[in-house]
PLY file of the C-alpha trace (Angstrom):
ply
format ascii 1.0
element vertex 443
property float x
property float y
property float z
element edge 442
property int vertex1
property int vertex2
end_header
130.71 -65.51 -23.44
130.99 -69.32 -24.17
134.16 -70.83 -22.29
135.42 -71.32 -25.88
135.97 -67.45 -26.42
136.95 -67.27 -23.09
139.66 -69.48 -24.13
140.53 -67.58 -27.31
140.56 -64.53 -25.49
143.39 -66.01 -23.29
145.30 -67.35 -26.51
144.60 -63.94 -27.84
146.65 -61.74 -25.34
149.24 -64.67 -24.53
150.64 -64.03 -28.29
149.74 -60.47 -27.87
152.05 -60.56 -24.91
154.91 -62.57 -26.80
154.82 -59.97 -29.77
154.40 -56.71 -27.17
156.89 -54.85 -25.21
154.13 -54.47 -22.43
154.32 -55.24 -19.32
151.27 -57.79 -18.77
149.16 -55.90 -16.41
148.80 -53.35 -18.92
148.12 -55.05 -21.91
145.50 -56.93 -20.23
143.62 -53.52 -19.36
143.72 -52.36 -22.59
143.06 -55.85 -24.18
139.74 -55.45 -21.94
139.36 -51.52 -22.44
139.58 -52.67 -26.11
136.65 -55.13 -25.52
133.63 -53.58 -24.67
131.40 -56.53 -24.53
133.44 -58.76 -21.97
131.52 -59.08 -19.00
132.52 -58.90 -15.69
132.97 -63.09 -15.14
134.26 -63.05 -18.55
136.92 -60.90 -17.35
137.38 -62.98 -14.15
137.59 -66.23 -15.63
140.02 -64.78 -18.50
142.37 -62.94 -16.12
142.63 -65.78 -13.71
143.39 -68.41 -16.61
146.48 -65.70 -17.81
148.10 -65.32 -14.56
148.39 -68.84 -13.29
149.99 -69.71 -16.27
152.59 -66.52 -15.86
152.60 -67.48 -12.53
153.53 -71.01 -13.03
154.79 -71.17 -16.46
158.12 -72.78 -15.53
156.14 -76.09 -14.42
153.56 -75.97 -17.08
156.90 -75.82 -18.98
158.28 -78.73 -16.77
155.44 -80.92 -17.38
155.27 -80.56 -20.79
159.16 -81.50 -21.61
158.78 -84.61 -18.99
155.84 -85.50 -21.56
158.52 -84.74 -24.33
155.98 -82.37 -26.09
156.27 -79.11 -27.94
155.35 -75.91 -25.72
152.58 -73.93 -27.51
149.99 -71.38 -25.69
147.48 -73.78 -26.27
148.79 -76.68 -24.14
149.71 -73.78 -22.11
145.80 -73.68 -21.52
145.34 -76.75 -21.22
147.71 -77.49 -18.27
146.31 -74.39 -16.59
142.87 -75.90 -16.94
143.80 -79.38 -15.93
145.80 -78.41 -12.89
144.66 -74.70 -11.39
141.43 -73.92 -13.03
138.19 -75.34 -10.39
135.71 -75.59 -12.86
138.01 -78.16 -15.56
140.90 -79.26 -12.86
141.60 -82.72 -13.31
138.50 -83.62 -16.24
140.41 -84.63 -19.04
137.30 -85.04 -21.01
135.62 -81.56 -20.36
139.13 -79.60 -21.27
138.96 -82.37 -24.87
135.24 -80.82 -25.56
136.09 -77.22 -24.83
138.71 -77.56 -27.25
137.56 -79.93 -30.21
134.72 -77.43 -30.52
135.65 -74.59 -32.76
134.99 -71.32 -31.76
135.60 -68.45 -33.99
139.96 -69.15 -35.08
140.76 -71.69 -32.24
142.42 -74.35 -34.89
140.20 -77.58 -34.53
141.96 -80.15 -32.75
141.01 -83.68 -32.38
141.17 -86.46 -30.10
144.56 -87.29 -30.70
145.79 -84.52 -30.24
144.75 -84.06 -26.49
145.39 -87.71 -26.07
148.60 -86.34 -23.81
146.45 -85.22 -20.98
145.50 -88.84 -20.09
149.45 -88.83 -18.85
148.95 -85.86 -16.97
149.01 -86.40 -12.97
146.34 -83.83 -11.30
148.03 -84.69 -7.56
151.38 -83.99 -9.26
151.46 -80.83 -10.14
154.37 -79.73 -7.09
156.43 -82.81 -8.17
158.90 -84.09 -6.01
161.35 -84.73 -9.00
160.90 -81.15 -10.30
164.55 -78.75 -10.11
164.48 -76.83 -7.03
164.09 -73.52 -9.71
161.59 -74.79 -11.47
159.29 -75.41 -8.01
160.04 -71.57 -6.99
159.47 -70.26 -10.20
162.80 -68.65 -10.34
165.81 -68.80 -12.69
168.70 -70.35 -10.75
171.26 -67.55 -10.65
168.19 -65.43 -9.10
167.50 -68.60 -6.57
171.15 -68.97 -5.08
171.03 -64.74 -4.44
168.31 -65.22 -2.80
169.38 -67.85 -0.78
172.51 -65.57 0.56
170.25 -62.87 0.87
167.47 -64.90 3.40
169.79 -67.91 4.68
166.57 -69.35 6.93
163.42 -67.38 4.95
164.28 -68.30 1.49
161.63 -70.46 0.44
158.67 -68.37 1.88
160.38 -65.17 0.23
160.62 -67.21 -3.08
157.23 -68.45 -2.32
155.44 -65.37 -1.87
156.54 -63.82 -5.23
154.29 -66.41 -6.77
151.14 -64.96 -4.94
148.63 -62.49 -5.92
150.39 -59.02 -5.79
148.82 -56.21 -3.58
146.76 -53.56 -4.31
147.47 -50.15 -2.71
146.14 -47.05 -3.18
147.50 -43.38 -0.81
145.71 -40.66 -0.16
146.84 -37.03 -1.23
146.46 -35.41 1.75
146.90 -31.75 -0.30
143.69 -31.85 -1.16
142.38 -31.39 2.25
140.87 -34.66 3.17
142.49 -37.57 5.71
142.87 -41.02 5.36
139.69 -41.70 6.90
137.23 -39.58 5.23
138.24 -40.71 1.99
137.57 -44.09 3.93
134.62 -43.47 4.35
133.73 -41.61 0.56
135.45 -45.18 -0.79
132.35 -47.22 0.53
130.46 -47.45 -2.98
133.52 -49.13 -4.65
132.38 -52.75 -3.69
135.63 -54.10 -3.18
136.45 -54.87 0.65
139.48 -52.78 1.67
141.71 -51.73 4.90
144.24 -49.08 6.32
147.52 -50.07 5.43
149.47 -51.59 8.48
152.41 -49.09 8.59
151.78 -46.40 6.13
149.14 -43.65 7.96
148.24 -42.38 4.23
147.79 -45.86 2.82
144.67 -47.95 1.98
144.97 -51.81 0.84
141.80 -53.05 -1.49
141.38 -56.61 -1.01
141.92 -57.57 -5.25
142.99 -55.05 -7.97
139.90 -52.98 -8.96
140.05 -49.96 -11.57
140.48 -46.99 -9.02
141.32 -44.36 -11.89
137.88 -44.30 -12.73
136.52 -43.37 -9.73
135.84 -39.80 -8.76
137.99 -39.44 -5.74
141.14 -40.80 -8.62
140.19 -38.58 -11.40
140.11 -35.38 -8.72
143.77 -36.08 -7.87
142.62 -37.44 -3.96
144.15 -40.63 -4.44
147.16 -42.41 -6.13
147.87 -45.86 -7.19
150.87 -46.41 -4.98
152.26 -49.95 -2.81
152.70 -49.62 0.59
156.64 -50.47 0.64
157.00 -47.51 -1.72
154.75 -45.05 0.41
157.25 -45.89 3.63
160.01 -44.66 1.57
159.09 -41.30 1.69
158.27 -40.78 5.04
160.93 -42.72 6.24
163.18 -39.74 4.52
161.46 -37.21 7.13
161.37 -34.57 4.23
160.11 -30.76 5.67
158.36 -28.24 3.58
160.97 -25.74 2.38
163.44 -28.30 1.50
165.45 -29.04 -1.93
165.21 -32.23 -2.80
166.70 -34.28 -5.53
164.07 -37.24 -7.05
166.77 -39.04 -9.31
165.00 -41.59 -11.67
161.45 -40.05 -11.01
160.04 -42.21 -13.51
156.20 -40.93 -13.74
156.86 -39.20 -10.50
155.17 -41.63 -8.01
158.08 -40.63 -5.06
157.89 -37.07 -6.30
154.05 -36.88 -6.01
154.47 -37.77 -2.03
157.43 -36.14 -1.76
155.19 -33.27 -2.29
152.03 -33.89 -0.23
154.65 -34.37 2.96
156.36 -30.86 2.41
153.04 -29.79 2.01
154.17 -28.28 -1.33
156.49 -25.92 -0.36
160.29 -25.99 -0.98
161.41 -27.53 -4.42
161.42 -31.18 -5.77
163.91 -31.42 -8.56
162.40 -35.04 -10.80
165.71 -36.18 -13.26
165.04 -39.01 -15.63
166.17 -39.74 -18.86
162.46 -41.49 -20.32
160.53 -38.57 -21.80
157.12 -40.25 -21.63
157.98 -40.79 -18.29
158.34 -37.45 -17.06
155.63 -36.56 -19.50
152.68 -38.97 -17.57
154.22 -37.56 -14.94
153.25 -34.15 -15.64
149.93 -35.38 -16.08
149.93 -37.12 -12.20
151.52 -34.09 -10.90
148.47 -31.65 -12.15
146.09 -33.73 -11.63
147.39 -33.89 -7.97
147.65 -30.20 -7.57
151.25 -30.67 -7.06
153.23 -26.95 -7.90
156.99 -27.86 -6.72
158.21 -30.17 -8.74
160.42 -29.42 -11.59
160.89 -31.87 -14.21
163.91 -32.44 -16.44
164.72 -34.41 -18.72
168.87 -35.80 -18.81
170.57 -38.11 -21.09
171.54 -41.09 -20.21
175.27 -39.99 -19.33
174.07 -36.93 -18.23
176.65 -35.31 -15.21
175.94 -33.28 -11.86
177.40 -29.96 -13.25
175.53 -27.04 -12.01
174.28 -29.22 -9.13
176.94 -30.01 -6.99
176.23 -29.64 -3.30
172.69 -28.07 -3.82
170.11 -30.15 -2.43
169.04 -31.32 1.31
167.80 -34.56 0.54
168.96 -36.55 -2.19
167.24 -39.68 -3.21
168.23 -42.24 -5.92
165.16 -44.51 -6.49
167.75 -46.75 -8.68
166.57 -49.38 -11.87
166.60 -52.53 -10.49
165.81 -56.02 -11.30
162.11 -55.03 -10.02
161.78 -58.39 -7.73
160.52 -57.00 -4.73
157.26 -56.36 -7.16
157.43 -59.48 -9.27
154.57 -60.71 -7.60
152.16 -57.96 -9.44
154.29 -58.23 -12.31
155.76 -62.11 -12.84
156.10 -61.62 -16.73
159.05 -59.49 -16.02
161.40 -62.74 -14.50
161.16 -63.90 -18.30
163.43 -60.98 -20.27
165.47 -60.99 -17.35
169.18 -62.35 -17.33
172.94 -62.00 -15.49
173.67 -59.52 -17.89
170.94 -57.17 -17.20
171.74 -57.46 -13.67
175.13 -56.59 -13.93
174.37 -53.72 -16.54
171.91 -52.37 -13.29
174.27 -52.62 -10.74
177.02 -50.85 -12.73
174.37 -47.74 -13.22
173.26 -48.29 -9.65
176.95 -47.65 -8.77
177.03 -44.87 -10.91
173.87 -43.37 -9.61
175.28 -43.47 -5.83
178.51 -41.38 -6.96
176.27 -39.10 -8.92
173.74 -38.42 -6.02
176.48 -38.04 -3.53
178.22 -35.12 -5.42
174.53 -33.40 -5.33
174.47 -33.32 -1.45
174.75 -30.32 0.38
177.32 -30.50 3.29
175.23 -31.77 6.46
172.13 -33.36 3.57
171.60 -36.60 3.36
171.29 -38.98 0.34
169.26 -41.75 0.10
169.00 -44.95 -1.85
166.22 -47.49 -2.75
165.63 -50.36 -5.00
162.22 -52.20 -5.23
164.19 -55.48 -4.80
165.88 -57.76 -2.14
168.87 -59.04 -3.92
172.25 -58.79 -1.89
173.70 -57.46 -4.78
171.20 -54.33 -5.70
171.24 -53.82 -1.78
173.67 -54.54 0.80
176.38 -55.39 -1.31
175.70 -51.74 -3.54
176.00 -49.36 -0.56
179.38 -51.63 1.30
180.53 -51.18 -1.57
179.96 -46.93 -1.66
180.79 -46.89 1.92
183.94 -48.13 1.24
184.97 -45.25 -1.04
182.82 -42.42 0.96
183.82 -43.05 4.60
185.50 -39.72 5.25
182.46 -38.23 3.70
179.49 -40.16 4.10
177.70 -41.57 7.62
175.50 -44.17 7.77
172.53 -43.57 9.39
170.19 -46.06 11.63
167.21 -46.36 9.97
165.31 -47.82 13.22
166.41 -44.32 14.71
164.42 -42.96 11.63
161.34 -45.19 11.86
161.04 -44.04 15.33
161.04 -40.43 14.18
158.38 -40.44 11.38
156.49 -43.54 10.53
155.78 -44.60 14.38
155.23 -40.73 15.49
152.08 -40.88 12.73
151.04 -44.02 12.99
152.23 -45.70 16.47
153.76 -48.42 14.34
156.78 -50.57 16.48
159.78 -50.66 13.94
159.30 -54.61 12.20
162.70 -55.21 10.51
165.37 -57.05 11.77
168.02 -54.33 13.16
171.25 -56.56 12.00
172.02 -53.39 9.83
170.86 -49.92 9.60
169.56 -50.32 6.23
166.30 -51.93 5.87
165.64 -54.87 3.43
162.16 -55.70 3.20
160.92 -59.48 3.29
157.24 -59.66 1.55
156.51 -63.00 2.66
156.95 -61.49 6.41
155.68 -57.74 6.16
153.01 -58.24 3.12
154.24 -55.49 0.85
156.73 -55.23 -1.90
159.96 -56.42 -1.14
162.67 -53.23 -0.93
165.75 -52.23 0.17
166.18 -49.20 1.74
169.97 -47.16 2.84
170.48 -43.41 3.77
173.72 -41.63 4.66
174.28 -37.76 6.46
177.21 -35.98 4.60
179.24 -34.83 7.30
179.51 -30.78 7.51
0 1
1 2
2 3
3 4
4 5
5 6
6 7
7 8
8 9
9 10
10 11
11 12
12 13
13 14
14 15
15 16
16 17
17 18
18 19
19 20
20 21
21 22
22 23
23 24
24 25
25 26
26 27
27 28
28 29
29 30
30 31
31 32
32 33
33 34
34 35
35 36
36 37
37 38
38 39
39 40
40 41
41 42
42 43
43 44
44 45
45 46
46 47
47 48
48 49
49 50
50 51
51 52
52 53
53 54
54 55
55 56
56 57
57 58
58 59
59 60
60 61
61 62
62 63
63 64
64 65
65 66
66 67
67 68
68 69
69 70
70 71
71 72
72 73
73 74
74 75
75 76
76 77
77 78
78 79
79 80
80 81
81 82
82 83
83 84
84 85
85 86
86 87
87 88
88 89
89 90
90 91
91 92
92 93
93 94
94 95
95 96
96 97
97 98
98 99
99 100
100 101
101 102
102 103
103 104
104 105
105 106
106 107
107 108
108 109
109 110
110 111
111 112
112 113
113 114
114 115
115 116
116 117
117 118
118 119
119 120
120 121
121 122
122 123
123 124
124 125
125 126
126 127
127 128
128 129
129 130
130 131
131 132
132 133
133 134
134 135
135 136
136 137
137 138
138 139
139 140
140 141
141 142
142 143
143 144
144 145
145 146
146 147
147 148
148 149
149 150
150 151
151 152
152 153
153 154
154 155
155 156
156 157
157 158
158 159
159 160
160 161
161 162
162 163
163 164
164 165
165 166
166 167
167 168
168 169
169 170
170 171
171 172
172 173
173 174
174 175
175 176
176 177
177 178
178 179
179 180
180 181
181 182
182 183
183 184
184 185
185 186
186 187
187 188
188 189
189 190
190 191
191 192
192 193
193 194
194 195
195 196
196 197
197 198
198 199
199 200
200 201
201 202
202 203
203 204
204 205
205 206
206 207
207 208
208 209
209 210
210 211
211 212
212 213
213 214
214 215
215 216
216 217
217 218
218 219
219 220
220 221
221 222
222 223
223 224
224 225
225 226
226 227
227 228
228 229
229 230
230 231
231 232
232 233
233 234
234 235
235 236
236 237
237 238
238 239
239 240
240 241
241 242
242 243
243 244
244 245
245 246
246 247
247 248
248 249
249 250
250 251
251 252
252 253
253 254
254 255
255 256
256 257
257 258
258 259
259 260
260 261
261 262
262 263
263 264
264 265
265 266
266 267
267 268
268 269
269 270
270 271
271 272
272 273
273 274
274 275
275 276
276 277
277 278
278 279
279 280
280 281
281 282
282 283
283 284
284 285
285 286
286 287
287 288
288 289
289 290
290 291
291 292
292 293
293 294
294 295
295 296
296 297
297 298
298 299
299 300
300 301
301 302
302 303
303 304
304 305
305 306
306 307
307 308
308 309
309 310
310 311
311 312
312 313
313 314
314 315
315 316
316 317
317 318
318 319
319 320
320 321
321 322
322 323
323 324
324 325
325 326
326 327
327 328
328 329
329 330
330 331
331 332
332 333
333 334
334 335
335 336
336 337
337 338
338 339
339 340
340 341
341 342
342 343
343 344
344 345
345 346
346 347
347 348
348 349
349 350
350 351
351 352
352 353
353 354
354 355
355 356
356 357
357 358
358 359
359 360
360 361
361 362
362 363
363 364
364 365
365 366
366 367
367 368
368 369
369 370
370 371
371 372
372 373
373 374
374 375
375 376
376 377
377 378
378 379
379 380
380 381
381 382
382 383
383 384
384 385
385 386
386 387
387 388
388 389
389 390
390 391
391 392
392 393
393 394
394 395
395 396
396 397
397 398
398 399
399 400
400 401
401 402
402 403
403 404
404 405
405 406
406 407
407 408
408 409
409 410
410 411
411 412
412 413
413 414
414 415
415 416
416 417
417 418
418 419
419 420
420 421
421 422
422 423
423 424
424 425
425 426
426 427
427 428
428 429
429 430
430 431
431 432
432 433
433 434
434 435
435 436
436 437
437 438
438 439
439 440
440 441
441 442
């Protein structure tokens, strides 16, 4: 491809991605599915030019209102080009001739109409002057909770949400092979990769390659899953035999390890109220060779009846503001808002009450968010602790690290021990920021 369609590819899926419901990541693989013919630097040079400007949209924004001009997605572009792209940064007049020529329905613009990058300043991109929100990338409401929720790590937290997301994939130990032979079977993928740091069934690829169509994927040996996620699980030192609750299983990812640690014995009860959900997750689940999951579907109000006080473990993988993943996923920070978050941490509540009700006496219940924010965490289970006291224990989840993950993988417990929750910092551990709380139901 000529830069010029690589440029109108770009245009392409940013209005594609302003008229879709999609999250990004996925409309770009089927925007390239969908396009056969893009090669491979094609597809480098395309992807790279859409996520720096997702990335960094609020000062391409920034730039463009100090210049007192319209935003479109083609300045978008432009600026991206100008200030992060290394083959056009800071040429004004190779970014003019990639766009004056016409390629296919780029509209024709002329000189004047790019006169406005002469004003640009390449060494000001990270201005000085810019709104401490718009530097972070980060509305402000979001910015001051994360401020009370890292008083000295703040910046790097905010920081790291801004960098290239991870790429982890686990290994499904139910079909009979460990972590390092399907090491070793991964060797042909091309793509430089590592063991995971504290997960013993994890494996981190260097950049995000298409692992589900590989052979090892399609036979149900691996699983597109992040690290932080992975920890969960074992954290929860499920046995086989158990019952176990998976409330808001979503396509099953938790249920799907849930199974390969009790080996696939005992039952794993998966509640959501998305149908296509639980349907992929039927798919996952086969594919996997996973037989002890039941899935049902609830409505949205749906109540505990008929499960009061049935299962051993109960966890409550909660919707969330999705922060702790927003570096894989920065598009979502732009339909978010105070009202969403307040609409999630009434459910959230909800959800806790719910969950507690379904332990049995002596069970524990568990509760996780893929976010750091004071108020989805720490603030969510003071608050349940508050009104569950006589009931409900907190437990130490150092005392559980030291029990599972460091048993299987001789990892020293990393998080700071102020509480016994765990809330995970990504610009310190390098995986998805979470927050993590379990509780013992007293007999």
């Amino acid at each position: 491809m000529f830069d010029q369609e690589r440029i109108y590819s770009v245009l392409e899926i940013l209005n594609l991605l302003n008229q879709s419901n999609k999250i990004a990541s996925k409309l770009l693989q089927n925007y390239f599915r969908s396009k056969k013919f893009i090669g491979s630097n094609d597809r480098r040079f395309i992807s790279k030019c859409f996520w720096n400007i997702l990335r960094h949209r609020y000062k391409i924004h920034w730039h463009l209102d100090c210049l007192n001009l319209e935003v479109t997605f083609e300045k978008e572009i432009m600026l991206e080009l100008f200030f992060l792209n290394k083959e056009y940064c800071n040429n004004v007049s190779k970014i003019t001739q990639l766009f004056i020529l016409k390629c296919k329905e780029i509209k024709k613009f002329d000189y004047d109409d790019l006169e406005f990058l002469n004003r640009l300043d390449f060494d000001q991109f990270y201005n000085k002057g810019m709104p401490e929100h718009i530097f972070y990338e980060l509305p402000k409401y979001l910015l001051k909770s994360l401020k009370n929720g890292f008083k000295n790590e703040w910046k790097d937290v905010a920081l790291s949400l801004n960098e290239e997301g991870f790429f982890d994939i686990r290994i499904n130990t139910l079909k009979g092979k460990s972590r390092d032979e399907i090491y070793y079977l991964l060797k042909d993928i091309k793509v430089p990769f590592q063991h995971t740091k504290y997960s013993p069934l994890g494996i981190r690829l260097s950049k995000r390659f298409p692992i589900e169509g590989h052979e090892l994927f399609k036979k149900g040996f691996l699983e597109i899953q992040g690290e932080a996620s992975q920890l969960v699980v074992l954290l929860l030192d499920v046995r086989p035999g158990m019952q176990v609750a998976d409330v808001c299983s979503g396509a099953g990812g938790k249920s799907l390890i849930l199974a390969d640690v009790m080996k696939n014995k005992g039952r794993i009860l998966s509640l959501d109220t998305n149908k296509k959900r639980l349907l992929n997750a039927g798919l996952r689940l086969k594919r996997a060779g996973v037989h002890n999951v039941e899935r049902r579907l609830v409505n949205p109000n749906w109540n505990v009846k008929g499960l009061e006080k049935k299962f051993d473990l109960v966890l409550i993988d909660a919707p969330c503001s999705g922060i702790g993943t927003w570096s894989r996923s920065p598009d979502s920070k732009f339909g978010f808002n105070p009202k969403k978050l307040q609409d999630l941490l009434a459910i959230q509540e909800d959800l806790l009450l719910k969950g507690s009700l379904m332990v049995v006496p002596g069970g524990k219940l568990a509760y996780v968010v893929c976010s750091f924010l004071p108020e989805e965490g720490i603030n969510q289970i003071k608050k349940f602790k508050d009104k569950n006291k006589l009931d409900f224990t907190e437990i130490n989840l150092a005392n559980m690290w030291n029990d599972t993950i460091f048993i299987q993988n001789a990892v020293k417990y990393p998080f700071q021990n102020i509480n016994k929750s765990i809330t995970i910092n990504p610009a310190i551990h390098k995986i998805d920021g979470f927050f993590i709380s379990m509780f013992q139901r007293k007999r």
